[in-house]
DRENKOLPA-104415 format. One record per residue (C-alpha): chain; residue in three letters; x, y, z; residue number from 1. Coordinates in nm, 4 decimals. Example, Ala and Ser with C-alpha at 12.3 -4.5 7.8 and 13.67 -1.06 7.14 Angstrom:
<rec><chain>A</chain><resn>ala</resn><x>1.2300</x><y>-0.4500</y><z>0.7800</z><resi>1</resi></rec>
<rec><chain>A</chain><resn>ser</resn><x>1.3670</x><y>-0.1060</y><z>0.7140</z><resi>2</resi></rec>
end
This chain:
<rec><chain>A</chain><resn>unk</resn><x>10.3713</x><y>7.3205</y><z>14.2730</z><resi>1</resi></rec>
<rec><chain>A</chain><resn>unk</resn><x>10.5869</x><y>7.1315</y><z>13.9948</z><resi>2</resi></rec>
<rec><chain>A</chain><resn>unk</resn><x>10.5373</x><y>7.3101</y><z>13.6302</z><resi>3</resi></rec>
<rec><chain>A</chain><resn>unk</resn><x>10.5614</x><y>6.9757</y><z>13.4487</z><resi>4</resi></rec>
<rec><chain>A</chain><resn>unk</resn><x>10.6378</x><y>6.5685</y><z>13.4936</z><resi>5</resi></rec>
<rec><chain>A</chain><resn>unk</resn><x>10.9612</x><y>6.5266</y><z>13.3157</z><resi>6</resi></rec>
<rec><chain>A</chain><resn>unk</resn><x>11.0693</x><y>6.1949</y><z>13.1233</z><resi>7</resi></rec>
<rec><chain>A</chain><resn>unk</resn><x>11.4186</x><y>6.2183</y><z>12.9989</z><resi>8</resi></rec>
<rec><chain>A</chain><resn>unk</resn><x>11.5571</x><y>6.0100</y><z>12.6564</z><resi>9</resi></rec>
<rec><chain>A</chain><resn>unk</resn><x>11.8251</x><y>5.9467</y><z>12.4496</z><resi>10</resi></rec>
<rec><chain>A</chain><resn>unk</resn><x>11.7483</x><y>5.8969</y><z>12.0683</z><resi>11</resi></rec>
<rec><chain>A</chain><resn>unk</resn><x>11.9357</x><y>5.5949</y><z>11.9576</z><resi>12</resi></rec>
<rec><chain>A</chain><resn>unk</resn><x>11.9842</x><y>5.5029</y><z>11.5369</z><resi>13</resi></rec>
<rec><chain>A</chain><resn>unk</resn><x>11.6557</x><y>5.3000</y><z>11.5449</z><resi>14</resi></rec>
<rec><chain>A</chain><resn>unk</resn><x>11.4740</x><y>5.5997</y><z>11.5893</z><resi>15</resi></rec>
<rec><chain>A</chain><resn>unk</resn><x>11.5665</x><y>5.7396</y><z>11.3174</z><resi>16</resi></rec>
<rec><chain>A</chain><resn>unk</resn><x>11.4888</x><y>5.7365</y><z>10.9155</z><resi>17</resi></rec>
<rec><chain>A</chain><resn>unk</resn><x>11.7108</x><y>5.7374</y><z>10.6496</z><resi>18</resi></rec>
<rec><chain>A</chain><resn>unk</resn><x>11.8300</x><y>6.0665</y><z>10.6274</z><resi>19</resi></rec>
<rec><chain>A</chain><resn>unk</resn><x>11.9231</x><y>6.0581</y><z>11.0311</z><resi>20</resi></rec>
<rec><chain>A</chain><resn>unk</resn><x>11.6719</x><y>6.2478</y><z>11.1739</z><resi>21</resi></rec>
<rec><chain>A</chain><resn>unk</resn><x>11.3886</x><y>6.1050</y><z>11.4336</z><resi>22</resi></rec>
<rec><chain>A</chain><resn>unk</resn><x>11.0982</x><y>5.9659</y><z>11.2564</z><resi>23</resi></rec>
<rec><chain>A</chain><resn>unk</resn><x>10.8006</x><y>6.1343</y><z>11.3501</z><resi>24</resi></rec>
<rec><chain>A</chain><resn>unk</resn><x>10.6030</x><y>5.8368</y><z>11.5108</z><resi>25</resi></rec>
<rec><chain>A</chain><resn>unk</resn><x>10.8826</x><y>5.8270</y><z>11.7934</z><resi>26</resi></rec>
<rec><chain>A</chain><resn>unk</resn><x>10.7172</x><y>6.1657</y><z>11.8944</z><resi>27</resi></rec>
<rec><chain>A</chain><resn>unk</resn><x>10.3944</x><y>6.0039</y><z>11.9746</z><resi>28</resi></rec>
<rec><chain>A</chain><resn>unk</resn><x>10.6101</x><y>5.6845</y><z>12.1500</z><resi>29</resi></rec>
<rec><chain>A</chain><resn>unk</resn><x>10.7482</x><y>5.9148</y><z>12.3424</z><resi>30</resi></rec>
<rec><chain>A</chain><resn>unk</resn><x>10.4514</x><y>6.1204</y><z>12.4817</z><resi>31</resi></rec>
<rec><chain>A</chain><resn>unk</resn><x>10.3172</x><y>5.7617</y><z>12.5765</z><resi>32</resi></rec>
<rec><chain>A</chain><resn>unk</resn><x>10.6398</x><y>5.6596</y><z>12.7214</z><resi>33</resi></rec>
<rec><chain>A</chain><resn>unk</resn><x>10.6251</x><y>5.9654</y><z>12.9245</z><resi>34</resi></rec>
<rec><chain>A</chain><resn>unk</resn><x>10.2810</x><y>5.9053</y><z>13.0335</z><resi>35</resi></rec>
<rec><chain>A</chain><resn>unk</resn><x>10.3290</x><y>5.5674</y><z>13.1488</z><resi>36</resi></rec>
<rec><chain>A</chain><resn>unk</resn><x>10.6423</x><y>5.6557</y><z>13.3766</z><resi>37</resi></rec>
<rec><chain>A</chain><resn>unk</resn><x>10.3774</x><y>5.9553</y><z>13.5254</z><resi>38</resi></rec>
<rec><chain>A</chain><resn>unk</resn><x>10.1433</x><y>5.6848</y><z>13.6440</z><resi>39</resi></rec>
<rec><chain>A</chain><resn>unk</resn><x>10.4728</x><y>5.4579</y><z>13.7334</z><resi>40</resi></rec>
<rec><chain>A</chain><resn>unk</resn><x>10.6116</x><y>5.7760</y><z>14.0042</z><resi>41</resi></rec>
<rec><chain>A</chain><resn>unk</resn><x>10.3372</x><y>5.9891</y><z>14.0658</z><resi>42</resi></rec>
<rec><chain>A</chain><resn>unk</resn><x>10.0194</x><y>5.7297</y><z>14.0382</z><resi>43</resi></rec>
<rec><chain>A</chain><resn>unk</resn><x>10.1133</x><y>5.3666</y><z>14.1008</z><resi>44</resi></rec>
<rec><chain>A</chain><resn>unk</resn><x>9.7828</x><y>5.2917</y><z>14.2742</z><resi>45</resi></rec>
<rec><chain>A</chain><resn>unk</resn><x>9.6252</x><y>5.3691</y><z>13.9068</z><resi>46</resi></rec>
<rec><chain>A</chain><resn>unk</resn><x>9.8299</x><y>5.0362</y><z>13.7918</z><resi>47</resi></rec>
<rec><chain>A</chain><resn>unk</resn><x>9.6039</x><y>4.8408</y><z>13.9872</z><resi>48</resi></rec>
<rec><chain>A</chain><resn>unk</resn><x>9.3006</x><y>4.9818</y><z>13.8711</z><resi>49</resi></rec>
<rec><chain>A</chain><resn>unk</resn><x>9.4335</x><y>4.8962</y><z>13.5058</z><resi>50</resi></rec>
<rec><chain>A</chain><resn>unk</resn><x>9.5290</x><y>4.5904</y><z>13.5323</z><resi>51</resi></rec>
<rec><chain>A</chain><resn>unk</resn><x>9.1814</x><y>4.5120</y><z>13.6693</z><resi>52</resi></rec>
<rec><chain>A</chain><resn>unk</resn><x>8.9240</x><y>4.7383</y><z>13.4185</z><resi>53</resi></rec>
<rec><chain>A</chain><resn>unk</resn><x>9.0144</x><y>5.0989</y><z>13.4076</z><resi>54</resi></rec>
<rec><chain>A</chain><resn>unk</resn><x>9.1095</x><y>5.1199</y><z>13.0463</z><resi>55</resi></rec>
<rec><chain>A</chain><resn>unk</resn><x>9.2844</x><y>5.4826</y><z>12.9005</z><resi>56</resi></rec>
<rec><chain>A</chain><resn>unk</resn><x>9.1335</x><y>5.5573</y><z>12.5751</z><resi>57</resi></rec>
<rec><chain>A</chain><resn>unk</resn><x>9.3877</x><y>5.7823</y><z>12.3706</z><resi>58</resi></rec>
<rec><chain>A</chain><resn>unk</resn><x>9.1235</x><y>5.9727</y><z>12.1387</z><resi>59</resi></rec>
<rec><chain>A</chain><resn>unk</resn><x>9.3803</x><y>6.2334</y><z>12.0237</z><resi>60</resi></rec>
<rec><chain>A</chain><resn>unk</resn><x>9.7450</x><y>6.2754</y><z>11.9330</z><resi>61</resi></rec>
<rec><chain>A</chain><resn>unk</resn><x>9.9471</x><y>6.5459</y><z>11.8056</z><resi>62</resi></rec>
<rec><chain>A</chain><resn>unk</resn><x>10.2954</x><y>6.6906</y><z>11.7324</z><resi>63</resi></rec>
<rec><chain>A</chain><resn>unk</resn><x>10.4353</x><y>7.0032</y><z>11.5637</z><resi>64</resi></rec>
<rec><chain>A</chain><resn>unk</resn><x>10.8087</x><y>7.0361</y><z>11.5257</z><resi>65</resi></rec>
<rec><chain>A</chain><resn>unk</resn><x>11.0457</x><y>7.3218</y><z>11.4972</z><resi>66</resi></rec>
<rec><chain>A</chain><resn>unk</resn><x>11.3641</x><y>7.1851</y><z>11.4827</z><resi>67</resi></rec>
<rec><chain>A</chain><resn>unk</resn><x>11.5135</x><y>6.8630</y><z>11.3522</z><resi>68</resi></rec>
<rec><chain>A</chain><resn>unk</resn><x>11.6678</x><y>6.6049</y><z>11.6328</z><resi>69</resi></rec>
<rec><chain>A</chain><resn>unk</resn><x>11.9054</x><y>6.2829</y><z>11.5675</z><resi>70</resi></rec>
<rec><chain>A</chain><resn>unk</resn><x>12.0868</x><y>6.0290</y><z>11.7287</z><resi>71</resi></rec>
<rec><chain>A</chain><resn>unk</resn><x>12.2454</x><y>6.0545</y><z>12.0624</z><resi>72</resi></rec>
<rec><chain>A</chain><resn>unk</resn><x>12.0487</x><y>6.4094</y><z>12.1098</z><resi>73</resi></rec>
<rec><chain>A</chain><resn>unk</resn><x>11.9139</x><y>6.4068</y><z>12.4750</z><resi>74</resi></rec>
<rec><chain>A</chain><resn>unk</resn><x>11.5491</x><y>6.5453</y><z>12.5482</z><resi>75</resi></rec>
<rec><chain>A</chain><resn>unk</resn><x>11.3645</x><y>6.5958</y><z>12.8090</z><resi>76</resi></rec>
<rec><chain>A</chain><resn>unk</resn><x>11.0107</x><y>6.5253</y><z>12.7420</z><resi>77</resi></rec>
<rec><chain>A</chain><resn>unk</resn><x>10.7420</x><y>6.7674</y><z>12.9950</z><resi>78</resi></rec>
<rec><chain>A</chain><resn>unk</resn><x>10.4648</x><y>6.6790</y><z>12.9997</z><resi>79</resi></rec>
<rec><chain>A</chain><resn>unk</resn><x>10.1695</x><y>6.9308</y><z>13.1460</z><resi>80</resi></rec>
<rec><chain>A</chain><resn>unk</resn><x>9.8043</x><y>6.8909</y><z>13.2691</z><resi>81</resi></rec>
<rec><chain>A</chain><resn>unk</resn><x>9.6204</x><y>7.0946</y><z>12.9837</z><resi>82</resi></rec>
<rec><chain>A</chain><resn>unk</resn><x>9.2426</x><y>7.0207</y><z>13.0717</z><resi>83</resi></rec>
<rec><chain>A</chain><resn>unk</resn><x>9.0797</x><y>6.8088</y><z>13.3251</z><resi>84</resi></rec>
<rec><chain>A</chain><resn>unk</resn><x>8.7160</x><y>6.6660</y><z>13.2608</z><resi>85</resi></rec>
<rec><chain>A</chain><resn>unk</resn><x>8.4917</x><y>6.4438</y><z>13.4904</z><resi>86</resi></rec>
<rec><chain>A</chain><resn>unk</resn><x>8.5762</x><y>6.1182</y><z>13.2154</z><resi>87</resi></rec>
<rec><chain>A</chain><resn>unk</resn><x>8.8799</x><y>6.3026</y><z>13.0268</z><resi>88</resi></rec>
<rec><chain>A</chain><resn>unk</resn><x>9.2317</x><y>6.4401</y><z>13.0346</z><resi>89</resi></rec>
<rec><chain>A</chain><resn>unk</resn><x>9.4175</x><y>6.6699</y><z>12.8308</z><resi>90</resi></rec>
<rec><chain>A</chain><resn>unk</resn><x>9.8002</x><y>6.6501</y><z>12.7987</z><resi>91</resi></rec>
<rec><chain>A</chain><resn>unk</resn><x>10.0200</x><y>6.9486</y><z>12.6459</z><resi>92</resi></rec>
<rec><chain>A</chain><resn>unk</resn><x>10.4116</x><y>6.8137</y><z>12.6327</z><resi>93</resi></rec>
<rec><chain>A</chain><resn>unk</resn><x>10.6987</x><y>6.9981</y><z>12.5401</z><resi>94</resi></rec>
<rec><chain>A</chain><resn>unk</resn><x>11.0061</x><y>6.8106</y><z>12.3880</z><resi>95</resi></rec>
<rec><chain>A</chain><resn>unk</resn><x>11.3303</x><y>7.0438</y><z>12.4848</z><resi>96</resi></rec>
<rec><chain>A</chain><resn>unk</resn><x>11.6717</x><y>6.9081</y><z>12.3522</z><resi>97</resi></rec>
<rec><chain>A</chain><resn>unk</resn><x>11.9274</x><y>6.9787</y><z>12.6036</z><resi>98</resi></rec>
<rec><chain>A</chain><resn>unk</resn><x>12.2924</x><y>7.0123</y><z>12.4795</z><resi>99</resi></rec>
<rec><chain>A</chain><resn>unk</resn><x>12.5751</x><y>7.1815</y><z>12.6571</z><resi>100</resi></rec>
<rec><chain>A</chain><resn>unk</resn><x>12.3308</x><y>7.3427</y><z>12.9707</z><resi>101</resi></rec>
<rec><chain>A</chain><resn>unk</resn><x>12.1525</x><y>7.4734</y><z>12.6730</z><resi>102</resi></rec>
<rec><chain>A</chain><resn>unk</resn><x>11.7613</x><y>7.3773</y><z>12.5627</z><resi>103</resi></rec>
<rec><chain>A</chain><resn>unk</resn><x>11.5623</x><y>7.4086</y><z>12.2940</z><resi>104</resi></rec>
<rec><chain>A</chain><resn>unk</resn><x>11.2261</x><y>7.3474</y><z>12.2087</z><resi>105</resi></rec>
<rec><chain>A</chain><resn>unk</resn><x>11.1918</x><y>7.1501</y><z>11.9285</z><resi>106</resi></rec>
<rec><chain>A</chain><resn>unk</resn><x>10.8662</x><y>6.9853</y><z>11.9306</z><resi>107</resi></rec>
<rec><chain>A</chain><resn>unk</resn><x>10.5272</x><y>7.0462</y><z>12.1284</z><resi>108</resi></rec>
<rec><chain>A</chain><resn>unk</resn><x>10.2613</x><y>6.8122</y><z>12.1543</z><resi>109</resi></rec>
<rec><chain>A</chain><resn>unk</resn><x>9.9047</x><y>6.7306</y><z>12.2863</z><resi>110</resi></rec>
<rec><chain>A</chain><resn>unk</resn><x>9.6932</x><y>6.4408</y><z>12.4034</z><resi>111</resi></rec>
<rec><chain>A</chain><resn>unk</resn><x>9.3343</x><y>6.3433</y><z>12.4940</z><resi>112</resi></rec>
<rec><chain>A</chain><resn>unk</resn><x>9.2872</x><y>6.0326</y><z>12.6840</z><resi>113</resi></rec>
<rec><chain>A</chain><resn>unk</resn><x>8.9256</x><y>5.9251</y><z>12.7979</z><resi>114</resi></rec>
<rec><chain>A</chain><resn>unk</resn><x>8.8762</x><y>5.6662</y><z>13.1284</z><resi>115</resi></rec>
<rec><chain>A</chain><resn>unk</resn><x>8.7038</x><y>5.4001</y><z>13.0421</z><resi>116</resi></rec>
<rec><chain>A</chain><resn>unk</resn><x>8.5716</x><y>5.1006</y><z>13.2209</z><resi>117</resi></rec>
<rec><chain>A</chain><resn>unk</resn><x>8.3765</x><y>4.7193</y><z>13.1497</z><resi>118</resi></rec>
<rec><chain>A</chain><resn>unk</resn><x>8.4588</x><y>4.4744</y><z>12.9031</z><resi>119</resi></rec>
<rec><chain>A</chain><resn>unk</resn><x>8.5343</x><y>4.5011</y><z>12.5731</z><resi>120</resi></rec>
<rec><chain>A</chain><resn>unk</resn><x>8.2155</x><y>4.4268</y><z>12.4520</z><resi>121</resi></rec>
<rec><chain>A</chain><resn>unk</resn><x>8.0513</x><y>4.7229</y><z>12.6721</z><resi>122</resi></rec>
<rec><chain>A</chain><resn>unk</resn><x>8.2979</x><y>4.9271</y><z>12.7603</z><resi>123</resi></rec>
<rec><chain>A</chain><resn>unk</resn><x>8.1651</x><y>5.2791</y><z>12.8902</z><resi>124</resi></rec>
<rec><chain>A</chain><resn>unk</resn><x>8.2932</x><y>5.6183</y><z>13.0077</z><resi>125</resi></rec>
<rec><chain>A</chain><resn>unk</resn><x>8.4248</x><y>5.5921</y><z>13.3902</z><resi>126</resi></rec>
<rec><chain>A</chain><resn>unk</resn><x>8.5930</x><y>5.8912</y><z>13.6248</z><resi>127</resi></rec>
<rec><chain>A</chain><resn>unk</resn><x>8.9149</x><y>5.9678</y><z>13.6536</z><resi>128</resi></rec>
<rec><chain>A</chain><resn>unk</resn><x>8.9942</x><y>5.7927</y><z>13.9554</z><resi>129</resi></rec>
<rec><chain>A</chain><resn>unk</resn><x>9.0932</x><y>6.0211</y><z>14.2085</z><resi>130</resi></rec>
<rec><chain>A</chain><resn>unk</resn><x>9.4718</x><y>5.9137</y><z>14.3156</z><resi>131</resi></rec>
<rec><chain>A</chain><resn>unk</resn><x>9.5062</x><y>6.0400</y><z>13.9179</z><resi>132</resi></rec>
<rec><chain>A</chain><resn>unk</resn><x>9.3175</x><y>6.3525</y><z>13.9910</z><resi>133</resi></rec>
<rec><chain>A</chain><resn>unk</resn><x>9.5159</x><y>6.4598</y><z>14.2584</z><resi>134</resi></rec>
<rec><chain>A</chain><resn>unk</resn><x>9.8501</x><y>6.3340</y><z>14.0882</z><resi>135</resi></rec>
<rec><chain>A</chain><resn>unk</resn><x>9.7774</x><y>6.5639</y><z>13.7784</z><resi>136</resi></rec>
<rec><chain>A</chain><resn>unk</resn><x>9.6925</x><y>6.8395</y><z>13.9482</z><resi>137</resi></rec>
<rec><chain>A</chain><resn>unk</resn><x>10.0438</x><y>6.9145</y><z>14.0606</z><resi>138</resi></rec>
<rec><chain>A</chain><resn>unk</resn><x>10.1699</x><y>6.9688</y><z>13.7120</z><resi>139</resi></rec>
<rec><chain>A</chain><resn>unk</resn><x>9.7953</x><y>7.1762</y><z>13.5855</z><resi>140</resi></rec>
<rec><chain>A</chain><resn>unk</resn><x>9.8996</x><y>7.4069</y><z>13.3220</z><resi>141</resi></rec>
<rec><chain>A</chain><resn>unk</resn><x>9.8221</x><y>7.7837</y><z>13.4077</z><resi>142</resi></rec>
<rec><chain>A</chain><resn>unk</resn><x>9.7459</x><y>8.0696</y><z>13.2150</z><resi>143</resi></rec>
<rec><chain>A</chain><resn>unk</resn><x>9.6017</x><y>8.0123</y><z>12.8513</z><resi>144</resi></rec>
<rec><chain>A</chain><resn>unk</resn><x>9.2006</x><y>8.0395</y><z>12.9247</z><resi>145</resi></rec>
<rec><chain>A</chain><resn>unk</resn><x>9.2922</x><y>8.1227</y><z>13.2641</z><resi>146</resi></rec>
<rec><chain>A</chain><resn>unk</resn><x>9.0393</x><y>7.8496</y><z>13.3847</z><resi>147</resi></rec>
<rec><chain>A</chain><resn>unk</resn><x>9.3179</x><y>7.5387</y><z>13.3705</z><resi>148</resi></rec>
<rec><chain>A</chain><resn>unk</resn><x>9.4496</x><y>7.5071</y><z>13.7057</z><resi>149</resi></rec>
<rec><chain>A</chain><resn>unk</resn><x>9.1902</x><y>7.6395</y><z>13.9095</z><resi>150</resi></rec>
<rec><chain>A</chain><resn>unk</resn><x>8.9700</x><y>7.3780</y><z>13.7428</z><resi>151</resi></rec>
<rec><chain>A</chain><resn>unk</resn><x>9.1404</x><y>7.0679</y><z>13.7899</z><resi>152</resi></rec>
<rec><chain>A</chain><resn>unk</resn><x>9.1936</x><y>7.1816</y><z>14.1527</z><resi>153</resi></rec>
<rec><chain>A</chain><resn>unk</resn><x>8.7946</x><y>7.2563</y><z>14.2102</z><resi>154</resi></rec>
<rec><chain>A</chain><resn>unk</resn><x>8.7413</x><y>6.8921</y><z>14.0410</z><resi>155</resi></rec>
<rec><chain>A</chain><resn>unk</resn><x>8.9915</x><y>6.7235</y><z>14.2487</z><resi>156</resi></rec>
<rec><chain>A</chain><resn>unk</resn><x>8.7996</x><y>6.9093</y><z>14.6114</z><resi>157</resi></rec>
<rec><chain>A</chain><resn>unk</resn><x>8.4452</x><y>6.8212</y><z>14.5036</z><resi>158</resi></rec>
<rec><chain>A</chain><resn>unk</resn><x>8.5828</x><y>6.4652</y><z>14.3977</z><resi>159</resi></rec>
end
């Protein structure tokens, strides 16, 4: 089993502020960036179901940092399976700078998505389609509550 999906990026001058360091927003770009190429590699069935009315709600988004990055620094952003729900998924993602075969973590982040489905006007909870179930569960976070992986696995057999 893979630990994490693993979206790789070089920050470039319009990423960053004023003083040269990455403006904090990019963090968040970046975690959906990362999520999007997921469903590109690992779920591409799930683009279908999008682009007719499976909708991804993001109802949470957040970053702490430990260290400051600029331009040209290359990171790997890893993103994790942190909870799995009948209509929602949980995201944990690490953002590692890598520089001479070293890394360092200099940011962690997490994400709540809900699946949604209808139009607009009515749009209610849906299941996470399966093709994402199983997809996710190769990169399920262990450890922590100890209930993580084994989890999304039991939700992915009884789906």
């Amino acid at each position: 089993m893979e630990s994490y999906y693993e979206y790789r990026h070089l920050v470039g001058f319009e990423e960053t502020n004023l003083v040269g360091n990455v403006y904090y927003v990019n963090y968040l770009r970046w975690q959906g960036r990362c999520r999007e190429m997921f469903l590109r590699d690992r779920a591409p069935e799930v683009l279908a179901d999008i682009r007719d009315d499976l909708k991804l709600f993001t109802l949470k988004c957040e970053c702490e940092f430990f260290a400051e990055i600029s331009a040209f620094d290359e990171l790997s952003i890893r993103m994790r399976l942190e909870d799995l729900t009948q209509t929602q998924i949980g995201f944990a993602f690490d953002y590692v700078r890598l520089r001479d075969g070293f890394e360092e973590l200099v940011a962690r982040g997490r994400q709540r998505i809900a699946c949604m489905r209808g139009p607009n006007t009515d749009t209610r909870p849906a299941r996470v389609p399966d093709p994402l179930r199983i997809a996710l569960s190769h990169y399920a976070v262990s450890g922590g509550n100890g209930n993580g992986q084994r989890r999304v696995l039991e939700d992915v057999r009884e789906g």
